[in-house]
Short mmCIF file of the C-alpha atoms (twelve columns), coordinates in Angstrom:
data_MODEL
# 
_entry.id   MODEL 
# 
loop_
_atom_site.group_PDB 
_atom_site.id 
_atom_site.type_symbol 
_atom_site.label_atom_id 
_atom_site.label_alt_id 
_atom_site.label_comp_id 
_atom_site.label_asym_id 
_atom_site.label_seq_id 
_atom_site.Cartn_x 
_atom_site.Cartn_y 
_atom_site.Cartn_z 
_atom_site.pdbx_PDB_model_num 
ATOM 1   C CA . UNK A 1   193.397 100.274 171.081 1 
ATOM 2   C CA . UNK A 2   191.295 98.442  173.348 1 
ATOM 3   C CA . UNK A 3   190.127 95.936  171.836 1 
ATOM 4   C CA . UNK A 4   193.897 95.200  170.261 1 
ATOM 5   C CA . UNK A 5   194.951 94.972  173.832 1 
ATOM 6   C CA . UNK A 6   192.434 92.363  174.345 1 
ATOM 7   C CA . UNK A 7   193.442 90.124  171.273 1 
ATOM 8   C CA . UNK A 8   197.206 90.440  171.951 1 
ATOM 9   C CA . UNK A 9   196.519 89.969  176.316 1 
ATOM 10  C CA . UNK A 10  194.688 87.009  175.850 1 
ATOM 11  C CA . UNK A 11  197.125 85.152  172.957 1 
ATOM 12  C CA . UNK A 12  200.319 86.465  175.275 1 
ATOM 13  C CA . UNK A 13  198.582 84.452  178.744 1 
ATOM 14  C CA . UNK A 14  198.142 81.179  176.107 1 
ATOM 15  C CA . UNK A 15  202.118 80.884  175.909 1 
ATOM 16  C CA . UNK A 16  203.231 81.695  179.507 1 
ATOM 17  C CA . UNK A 17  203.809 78.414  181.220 1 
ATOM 18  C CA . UNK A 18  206.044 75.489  179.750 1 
ATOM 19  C CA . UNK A 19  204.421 72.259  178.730 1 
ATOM 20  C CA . UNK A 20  204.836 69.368  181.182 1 
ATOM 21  C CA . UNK A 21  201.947 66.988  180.373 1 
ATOM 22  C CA . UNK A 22  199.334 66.360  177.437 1 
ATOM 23  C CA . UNK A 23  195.943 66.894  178.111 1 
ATOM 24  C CA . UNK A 24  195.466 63.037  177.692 1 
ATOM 25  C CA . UNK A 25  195.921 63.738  181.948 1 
ATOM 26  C CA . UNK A 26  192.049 65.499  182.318 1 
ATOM 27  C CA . UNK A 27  190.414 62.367  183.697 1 
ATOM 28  C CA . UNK A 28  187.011 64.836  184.030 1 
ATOM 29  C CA . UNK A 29  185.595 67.538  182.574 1 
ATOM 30  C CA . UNK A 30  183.234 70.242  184.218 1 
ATOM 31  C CA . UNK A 31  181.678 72.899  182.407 1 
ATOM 32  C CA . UNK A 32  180.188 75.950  183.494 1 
ATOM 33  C CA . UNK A 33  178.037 78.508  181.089 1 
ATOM 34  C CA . UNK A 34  175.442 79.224  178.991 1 
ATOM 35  C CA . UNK A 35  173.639 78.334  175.746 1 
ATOM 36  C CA . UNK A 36  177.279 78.378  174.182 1 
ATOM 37  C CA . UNK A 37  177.827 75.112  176.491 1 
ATOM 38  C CA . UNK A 38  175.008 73.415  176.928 1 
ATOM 39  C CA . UNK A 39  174.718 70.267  175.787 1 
ATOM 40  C CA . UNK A 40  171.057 69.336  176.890 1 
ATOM 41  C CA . UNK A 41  170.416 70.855  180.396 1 
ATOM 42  C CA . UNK A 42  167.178 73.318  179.200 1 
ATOM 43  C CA . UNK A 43  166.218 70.453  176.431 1 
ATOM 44  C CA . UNK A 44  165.719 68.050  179.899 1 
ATOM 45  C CA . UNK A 45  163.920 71.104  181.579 1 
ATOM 46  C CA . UNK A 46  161.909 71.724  179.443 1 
ATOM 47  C CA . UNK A 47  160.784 68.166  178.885 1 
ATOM 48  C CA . UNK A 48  162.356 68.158  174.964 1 
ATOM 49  C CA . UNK A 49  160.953 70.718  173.467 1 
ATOM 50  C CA . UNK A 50  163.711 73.634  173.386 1 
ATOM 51  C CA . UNK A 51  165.267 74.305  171.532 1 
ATOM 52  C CA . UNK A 52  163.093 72.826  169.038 1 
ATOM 53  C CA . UNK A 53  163.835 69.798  167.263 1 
ATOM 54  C CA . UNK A 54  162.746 71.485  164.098 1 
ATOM 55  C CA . UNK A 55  165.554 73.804  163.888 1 
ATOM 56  C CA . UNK A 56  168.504 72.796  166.319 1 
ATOM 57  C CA . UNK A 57  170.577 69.701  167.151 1 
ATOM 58  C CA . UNK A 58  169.709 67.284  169.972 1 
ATOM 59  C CA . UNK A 59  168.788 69.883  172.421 1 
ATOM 60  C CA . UNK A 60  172.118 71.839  171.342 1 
ATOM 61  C CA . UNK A 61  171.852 76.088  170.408 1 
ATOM 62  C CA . UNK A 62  172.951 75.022  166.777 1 
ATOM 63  C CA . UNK A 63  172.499 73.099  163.784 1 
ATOM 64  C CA . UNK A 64  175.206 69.802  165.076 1 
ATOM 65  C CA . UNK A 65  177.692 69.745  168.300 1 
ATOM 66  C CA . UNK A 66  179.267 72.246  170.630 1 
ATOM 67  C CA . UNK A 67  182.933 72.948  171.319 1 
ATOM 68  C CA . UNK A 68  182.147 71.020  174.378 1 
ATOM 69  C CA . UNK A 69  180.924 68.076  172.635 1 
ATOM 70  C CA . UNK A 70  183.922 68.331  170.222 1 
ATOM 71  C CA . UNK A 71  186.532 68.986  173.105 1 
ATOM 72  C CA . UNK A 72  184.962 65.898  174.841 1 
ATOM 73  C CA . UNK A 73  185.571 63.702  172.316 1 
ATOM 74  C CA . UNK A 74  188.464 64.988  171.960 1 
ATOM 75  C CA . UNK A 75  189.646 64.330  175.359 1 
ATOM 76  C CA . UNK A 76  187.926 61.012  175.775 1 
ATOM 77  C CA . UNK A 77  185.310 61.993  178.159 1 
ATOM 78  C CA . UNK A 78  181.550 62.215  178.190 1 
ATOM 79  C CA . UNK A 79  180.222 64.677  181.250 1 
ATOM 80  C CA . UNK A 80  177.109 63.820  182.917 1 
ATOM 81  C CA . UNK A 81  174.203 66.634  182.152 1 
ATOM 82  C CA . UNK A 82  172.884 68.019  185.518 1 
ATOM 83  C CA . UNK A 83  169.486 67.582  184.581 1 
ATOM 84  C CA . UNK A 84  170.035 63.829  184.263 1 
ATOM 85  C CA . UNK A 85  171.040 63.491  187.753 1 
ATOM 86  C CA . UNK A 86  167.967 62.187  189.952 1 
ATOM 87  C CA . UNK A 87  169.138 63.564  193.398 1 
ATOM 88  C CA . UNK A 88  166.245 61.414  194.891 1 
ATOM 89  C CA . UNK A 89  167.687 58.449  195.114 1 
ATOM 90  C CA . UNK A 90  170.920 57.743  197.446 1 
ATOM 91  C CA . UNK A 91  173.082 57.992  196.554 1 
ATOM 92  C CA . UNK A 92  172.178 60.795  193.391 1 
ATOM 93  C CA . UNK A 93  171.872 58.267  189.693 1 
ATOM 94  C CA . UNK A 94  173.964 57.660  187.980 1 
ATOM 95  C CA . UNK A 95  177.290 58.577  189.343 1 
ATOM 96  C CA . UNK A 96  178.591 61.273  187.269 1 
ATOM 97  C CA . UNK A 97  182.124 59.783  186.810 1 
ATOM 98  C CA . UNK A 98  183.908 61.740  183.878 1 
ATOM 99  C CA . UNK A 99  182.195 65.392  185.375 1 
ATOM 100 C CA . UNK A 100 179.203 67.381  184.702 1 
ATOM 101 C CA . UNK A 101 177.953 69.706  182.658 1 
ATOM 102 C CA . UNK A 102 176.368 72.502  184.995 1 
ATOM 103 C CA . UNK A 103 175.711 74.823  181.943 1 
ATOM 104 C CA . UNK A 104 172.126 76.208  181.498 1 
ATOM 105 C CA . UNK A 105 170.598 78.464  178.074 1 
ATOM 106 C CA . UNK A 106 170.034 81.776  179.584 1 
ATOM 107 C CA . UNK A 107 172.407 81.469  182.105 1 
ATOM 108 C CA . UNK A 108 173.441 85.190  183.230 1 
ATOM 109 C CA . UNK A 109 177.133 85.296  184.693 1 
ATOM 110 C CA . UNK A 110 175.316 85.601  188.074 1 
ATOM 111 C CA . UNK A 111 172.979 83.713  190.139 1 
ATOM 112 C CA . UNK A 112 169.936 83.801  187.885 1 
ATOM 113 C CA . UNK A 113 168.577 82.931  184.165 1 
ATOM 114 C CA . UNK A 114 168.738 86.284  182.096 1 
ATOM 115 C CA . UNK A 115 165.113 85.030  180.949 1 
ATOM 116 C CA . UNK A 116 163.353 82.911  182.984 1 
ATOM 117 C CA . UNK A 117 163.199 84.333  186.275 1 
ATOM 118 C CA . UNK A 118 163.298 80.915  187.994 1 
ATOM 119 C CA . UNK A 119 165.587 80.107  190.610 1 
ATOM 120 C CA . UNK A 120 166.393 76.449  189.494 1 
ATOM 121 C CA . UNK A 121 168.067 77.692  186.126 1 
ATOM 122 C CA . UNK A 122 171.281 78.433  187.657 1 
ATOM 123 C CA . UNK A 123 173.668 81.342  186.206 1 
ATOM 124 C CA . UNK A 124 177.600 81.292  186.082 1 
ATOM 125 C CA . UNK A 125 178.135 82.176  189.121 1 
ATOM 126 C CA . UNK A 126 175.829 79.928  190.824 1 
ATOM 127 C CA . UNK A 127 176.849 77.296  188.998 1 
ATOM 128 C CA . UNK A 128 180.416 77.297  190.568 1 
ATOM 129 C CA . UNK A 129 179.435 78.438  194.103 1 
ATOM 130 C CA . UNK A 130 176.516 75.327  194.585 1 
ATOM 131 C CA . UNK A 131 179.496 73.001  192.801 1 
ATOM 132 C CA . UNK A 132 182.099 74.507  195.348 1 
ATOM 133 C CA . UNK A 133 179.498 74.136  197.865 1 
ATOM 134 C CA . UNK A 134 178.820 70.677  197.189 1 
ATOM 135 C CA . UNK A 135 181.924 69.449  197.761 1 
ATOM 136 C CA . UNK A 136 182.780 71.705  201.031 1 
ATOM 137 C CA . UNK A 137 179.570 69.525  202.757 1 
ATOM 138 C CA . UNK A 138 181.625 66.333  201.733 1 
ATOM 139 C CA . UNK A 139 184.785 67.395  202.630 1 
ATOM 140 C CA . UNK A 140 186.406 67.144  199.537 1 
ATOM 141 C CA . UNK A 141 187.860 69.357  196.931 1 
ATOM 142 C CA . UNK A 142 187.975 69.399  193.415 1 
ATOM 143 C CA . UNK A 143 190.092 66.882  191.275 1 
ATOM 144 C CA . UNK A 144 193.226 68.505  190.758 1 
ATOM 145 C CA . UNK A 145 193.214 66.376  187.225 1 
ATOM 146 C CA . UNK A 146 190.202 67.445  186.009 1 
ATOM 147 C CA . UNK A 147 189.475 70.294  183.206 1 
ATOM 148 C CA . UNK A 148 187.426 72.626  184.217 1 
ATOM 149 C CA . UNK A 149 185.890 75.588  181.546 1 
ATOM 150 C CA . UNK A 150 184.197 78.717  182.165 1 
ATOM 151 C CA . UNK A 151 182.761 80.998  179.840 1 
ATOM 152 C CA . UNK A 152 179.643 83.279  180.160 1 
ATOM 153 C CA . UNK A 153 178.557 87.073  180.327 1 
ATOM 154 C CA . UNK A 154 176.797 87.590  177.213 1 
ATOM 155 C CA . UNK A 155 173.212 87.131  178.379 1 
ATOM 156 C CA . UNK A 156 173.871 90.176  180.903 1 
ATOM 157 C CA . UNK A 157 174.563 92.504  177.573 1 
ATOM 158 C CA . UNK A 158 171.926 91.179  175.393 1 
ATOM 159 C CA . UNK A 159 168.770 90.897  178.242 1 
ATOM 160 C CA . UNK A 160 170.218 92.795  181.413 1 
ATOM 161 C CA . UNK A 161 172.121 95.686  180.517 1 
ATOM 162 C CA . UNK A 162 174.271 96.280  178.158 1 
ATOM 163 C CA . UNK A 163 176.358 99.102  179.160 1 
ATOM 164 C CA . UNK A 164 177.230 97.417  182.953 1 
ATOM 165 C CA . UNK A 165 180.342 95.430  182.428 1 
ATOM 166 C CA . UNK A 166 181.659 95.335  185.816 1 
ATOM 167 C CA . UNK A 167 178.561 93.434  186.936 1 
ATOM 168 C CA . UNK A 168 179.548 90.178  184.631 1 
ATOM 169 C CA . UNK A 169 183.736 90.933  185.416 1 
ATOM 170 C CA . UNK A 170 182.658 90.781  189.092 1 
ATOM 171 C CA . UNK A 171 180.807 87.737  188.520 1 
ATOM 172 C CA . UNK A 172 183.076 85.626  186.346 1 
ATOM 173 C CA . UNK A 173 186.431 86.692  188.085 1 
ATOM 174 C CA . UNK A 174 184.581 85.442  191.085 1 
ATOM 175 C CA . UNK A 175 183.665 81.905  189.788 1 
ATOM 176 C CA . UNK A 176 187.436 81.652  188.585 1 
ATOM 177 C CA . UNK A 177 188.655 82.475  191.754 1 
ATOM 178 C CA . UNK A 178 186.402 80.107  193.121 1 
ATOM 179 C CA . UNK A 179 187.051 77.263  191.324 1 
ATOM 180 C CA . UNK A 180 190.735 78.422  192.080 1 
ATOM 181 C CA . UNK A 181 190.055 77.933  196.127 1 
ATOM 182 C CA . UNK A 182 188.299 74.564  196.030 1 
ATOM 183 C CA . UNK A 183 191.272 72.988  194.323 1 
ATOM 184 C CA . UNK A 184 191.021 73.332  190.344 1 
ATOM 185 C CA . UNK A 185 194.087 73.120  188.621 1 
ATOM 186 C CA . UNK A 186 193.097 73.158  185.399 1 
ATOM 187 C CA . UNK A 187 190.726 75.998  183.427 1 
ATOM 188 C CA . UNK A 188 189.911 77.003  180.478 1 
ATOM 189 C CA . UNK A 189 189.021 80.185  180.177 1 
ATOM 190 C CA . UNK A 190 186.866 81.978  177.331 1 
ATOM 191 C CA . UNK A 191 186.309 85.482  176.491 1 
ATOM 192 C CA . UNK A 192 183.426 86.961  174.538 1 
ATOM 193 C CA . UNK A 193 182.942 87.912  170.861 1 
ATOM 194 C CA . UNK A 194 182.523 91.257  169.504 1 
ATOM 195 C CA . UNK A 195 179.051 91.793  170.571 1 
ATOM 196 C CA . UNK A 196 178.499 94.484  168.623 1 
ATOM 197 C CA . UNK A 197 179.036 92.017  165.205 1 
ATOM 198 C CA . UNK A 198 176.419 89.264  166.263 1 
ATOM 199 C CA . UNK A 199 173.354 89.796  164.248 1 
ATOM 200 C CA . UNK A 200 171.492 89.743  167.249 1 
ATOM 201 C CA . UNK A 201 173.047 93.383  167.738 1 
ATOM 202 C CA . UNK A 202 170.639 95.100  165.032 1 
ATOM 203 C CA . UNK A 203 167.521 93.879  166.406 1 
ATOM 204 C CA . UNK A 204 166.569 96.882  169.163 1 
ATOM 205 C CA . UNK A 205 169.814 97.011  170.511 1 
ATOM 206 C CA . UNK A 206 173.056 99.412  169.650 1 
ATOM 207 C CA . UNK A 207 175.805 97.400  168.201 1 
ATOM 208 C CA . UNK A 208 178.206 100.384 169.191 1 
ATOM 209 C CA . UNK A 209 177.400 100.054 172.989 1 
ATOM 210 C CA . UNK A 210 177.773 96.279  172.935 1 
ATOM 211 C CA . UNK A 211 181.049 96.376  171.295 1 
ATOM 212 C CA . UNK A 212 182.330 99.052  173.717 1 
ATOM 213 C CA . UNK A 213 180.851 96.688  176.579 1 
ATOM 214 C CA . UNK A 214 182.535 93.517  174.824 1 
ATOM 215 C CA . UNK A 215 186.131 95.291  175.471 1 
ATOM 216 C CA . UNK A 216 185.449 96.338  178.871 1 
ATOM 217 C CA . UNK A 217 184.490 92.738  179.781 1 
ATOM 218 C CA . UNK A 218 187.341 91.004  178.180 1 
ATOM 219 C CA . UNK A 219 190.035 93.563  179.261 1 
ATOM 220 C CA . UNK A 220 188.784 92.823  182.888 1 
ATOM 221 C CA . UNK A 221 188.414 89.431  182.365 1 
ATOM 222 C CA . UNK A 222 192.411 89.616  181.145 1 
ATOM 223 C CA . UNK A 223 193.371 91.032  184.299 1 
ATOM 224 C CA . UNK A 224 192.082 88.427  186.531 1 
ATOM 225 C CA . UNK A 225 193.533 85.714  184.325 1 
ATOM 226 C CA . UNK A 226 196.875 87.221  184.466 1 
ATOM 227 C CA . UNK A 227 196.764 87.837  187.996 1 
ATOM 228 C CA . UNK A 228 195.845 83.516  188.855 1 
ATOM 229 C CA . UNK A 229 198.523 83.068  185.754 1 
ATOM 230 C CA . UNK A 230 201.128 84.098  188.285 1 
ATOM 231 C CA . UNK A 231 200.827 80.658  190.237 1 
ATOM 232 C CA . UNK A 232 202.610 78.014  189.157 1 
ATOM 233 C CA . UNK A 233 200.881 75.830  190.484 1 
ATOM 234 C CA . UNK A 234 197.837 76.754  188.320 1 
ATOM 235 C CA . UNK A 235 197.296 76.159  184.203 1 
ATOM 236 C CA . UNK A 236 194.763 78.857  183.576 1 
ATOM 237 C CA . UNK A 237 194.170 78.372  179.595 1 
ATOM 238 C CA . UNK A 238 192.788 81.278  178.269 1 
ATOM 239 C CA . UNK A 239 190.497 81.005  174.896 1 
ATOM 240 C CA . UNK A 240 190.739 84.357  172.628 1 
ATOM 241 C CA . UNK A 241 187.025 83.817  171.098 1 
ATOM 242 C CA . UNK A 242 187.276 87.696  169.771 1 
ATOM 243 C CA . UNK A 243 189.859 87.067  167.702 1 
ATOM 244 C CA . UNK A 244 189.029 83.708  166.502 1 
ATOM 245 C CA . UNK A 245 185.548 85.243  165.548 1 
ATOM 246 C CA . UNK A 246 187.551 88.639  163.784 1 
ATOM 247 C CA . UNK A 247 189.115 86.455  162.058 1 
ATOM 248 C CA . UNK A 248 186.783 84.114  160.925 1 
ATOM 249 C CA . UNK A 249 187.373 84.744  156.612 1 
ATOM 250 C CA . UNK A 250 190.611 82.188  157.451 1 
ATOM 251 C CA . UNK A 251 187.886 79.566  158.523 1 
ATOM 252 C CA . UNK A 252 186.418 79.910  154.904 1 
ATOM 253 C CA . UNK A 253 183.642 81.577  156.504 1 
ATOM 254 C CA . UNK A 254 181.964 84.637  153.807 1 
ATOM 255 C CA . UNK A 255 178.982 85.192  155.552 1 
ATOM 256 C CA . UNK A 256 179.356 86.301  159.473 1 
ATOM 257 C CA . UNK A 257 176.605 88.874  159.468 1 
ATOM 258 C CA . UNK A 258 173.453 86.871  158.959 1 
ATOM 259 C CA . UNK A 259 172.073 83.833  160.449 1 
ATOM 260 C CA . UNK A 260 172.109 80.417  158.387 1 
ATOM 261 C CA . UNK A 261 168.352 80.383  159.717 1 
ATOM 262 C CA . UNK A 262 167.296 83.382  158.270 1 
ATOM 263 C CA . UNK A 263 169.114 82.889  154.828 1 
ATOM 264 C CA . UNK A 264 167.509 78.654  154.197 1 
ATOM 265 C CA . UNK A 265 167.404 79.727  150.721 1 
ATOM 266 C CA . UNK A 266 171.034 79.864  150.558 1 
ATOM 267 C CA . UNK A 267 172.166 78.181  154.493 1 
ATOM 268 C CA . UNK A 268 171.605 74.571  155.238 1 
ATOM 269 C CA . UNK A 269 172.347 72.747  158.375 1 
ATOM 270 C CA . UNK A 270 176.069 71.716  158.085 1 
ATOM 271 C CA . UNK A 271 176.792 74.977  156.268 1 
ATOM 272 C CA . UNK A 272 180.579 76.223  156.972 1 
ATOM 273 C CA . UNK A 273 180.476 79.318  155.174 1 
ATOM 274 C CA . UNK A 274 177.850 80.791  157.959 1 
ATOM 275 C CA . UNK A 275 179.311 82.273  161.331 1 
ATOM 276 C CA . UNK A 276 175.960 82.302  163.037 1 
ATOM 277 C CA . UNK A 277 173.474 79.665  163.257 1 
ATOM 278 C CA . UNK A 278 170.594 81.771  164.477 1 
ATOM 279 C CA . UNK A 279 170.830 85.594  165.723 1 
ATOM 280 C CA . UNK A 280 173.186 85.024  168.950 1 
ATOM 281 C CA . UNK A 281 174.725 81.447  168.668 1 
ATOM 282 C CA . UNK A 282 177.654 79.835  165.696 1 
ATOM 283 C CA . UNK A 283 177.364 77.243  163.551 1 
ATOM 284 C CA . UNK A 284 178.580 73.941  164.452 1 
ATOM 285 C CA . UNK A 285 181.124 74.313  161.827 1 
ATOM 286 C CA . UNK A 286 182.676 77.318  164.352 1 
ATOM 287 C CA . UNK A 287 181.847 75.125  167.469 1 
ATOM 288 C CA . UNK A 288 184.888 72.819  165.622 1 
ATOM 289 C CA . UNK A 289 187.399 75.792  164.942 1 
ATOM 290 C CA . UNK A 290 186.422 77.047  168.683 1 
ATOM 291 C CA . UNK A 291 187.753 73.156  170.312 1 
ATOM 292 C CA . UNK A 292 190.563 72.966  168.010 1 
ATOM 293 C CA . UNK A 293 191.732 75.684  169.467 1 
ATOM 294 C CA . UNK A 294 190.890 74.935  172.939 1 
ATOM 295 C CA . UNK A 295 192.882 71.746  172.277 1 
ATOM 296 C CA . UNK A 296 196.072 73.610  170.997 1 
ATOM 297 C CA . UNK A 297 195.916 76.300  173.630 1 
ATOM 298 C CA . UNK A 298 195.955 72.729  176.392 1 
ATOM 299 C CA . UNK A 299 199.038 71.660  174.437 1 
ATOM 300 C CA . UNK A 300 200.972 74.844  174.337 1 
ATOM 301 C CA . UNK A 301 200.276 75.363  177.959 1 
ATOM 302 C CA . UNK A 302 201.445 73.806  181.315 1 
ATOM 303 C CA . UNK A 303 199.141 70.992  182.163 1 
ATOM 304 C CA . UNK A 304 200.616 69.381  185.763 1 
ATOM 305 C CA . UNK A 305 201.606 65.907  186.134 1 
ATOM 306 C CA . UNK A 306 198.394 63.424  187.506 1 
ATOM 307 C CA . UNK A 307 198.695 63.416  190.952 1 
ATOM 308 C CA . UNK A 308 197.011 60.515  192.890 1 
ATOM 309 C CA . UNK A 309 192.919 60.524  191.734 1 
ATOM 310 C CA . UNK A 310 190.950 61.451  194.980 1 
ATOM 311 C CA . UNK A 311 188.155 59.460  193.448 1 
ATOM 312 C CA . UNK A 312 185.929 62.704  193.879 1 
ATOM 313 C CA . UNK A 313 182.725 62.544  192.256 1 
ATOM 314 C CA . UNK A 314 180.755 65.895  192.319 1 
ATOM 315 C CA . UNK A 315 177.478 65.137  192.250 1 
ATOM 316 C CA . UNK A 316 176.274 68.720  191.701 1 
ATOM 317 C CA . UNK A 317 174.581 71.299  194.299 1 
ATOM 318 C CA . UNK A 318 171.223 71.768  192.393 1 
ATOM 319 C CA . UNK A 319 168.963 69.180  193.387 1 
ATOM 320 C CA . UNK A 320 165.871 71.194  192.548 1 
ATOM 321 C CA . UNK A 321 167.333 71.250  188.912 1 
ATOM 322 C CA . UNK A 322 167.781 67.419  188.978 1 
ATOM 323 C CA . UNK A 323 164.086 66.919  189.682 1 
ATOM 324 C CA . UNK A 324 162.551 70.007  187.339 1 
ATOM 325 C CA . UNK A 325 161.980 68.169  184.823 1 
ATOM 326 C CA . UNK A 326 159.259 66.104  186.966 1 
ATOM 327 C CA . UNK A 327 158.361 68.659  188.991 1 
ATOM 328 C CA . UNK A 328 158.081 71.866  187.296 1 
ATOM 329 C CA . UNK A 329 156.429 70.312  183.951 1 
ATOM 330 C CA . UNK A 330 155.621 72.844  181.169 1 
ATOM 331 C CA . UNK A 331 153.578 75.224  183.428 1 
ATOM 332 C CA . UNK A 332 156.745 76.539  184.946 1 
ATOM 333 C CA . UNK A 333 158.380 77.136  182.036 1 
ATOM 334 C CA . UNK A 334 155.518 78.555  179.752 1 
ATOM 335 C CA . UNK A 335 158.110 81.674  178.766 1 
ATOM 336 C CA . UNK A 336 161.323 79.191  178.289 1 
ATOM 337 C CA . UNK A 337 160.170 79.806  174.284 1 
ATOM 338 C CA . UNK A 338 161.561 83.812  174.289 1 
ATOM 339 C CA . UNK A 339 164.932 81.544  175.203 1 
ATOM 340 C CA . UNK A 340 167.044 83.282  172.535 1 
ATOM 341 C CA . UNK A 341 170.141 83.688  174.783 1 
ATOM 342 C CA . UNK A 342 173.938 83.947  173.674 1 
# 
């Protein structure tokens, strides 16, 4: 019953506001998350060499693009990586002007990197608050016709604990509400996959308890969403990822219980009938289905007329990160290899 609730919640909050705009409006996008979202951030970290070359996509957790790079495209924007950004010049190079991507592998949906214990591999949560920071020490607030996305909370179940769900509901209603208070207007919104069903579940872990955990977190996750979808002044998008992965057969996919990487006899790169790429992240293939409907949920929903650009350009609130990849070298980051995050 729970987890029916879920599906049904978070298809009901993708209808509730009128369309006004299409989402040609988003003249930024700023992304906030984990491996499922970055585009390159731990690649630059770790000076290039995870997630290996060998078996994943230009520093992506899969065999070709993310939602986000699809979306992007999509949308007409390319966000700056925060790792690219050398904070030591003034002012920070180059000017991120179509957003950033603040997302980092391992992210928890807190302050801290499920896996490397290093306080310059930002979670969720920190993510938002140093962006949200950022811009309160320059006065501004965030560009009410911007996208902004949000999606995280795995990494506590897999590496933290997975029977604790209010930790990551805390943690991600917070960076919504967040984003909420320094002026975003626009958010999309994910919630998580059965847990349980990702063949990372099998290996020393209880699929049972992680599918129990995976309701909790998305039925709390629903309530905060429906509580902000209340303004009308916001255009909180959510994305149903648990029922887009249930029903993954309609995406012509037959295999969503293995990884592509450990069937190469059968699974090559590019493969659509696979739902995982490795044990905890999709194919590229699902990446697409997961933007397309990112994209429809934008056009079904409210998206508010541009209003006049304040020309802000958020130049992100982790410095240290900008500068890790110079600093911290591969010493620092000897156990970034057990990176195996979702």
């Amino acid at each position: 019953m729970k987890k029916q609730a879920v599906a049904v919640g978070f298809v009901l909050f993708s209808f509730m506001l009128p369309t006004k705009a299409s989402a040609a409006s988003f003249d930024q996008l700023y992304i906030f998350g984990d491996s499922l979202s970055d585009q390159g951030n731990v690649f630059n970290a770790t000076e290039e060499t995870f997630p290996p070359r060998s078996s994943y996509f230009e520093g992506r957790f899969s065999d070709g693009p993310l939602w986000v790079d699809y979306l992007a495209s999509q949308l007409g924007l390319k966000p700056t990586l925060l790792t690219d950004i050398d904070f030591t010049t003034i002012p920070p190079t180059p000017v991120p002007t179509q957003g950033i991507n603040f997302a980092f592998g391992g992210a928890s949906s807190g302050l801290g990197n499920a896996l490397v214990p290093d306080p310059r591999l930002p979670g969720v949560l920190k993510q938002v608050l140093g962006f949200a920071e950022t811009l309160k020490t320059n006065n501004q607030t965030a560009d009410p016709d911007a996208l902004y996305t949000l999606w995280g909370g795995a990494n506590d179940f897999f590496f933290i604990n997975p029977k604790d769900s209010a930790t990551p509901i805390n943690n991600i209603s917070l960076a919504l509400n967040t984003l909420v208070e320094i002026g975003a207007k626009n958010i999309l919104v994910f919630n998580l996959p059965d847990l349980g069903k990702v063949p990372a579940a099998t290996i020393g872990r209880n699929p049972t308890t992680l599918s129990q955990s995976t309701s909790d977190f998305n039925l709390g996750l629903a309530t905060t969403v429906s509580a902000l979808s209340k303004n009308p002044d916001l255009n909180i998008i959510p994305i149903d990822i648990y029922s887009l992965f249930n029903q993954a057969s309609e995406l012509g996919i037959t295999n969503a219980k293995e990884s592509c990487l450990s069937r190469l006899d059968i699974c090559k790169p590019g493969d659509n009938k696979f739902l995982f790429w490795d044990d905890f992240h999709p194919t590229t293939g699902v990446h697409k289905a997961i933007a397309d409907a990112a994209l429809a949920a934008i056009d079904a929903k409210s998206v508010p007329e541009p209003s006049i650009n304040l020309g802000i350009l958020a130049l992100g609130a982790f410095g240290a990160v900008g500068v890790l990849k110079r600093q911290q070298k591969k010493s620092a980051l000897v156990s970034a290899a057990r990176i195996v995050d979702a």
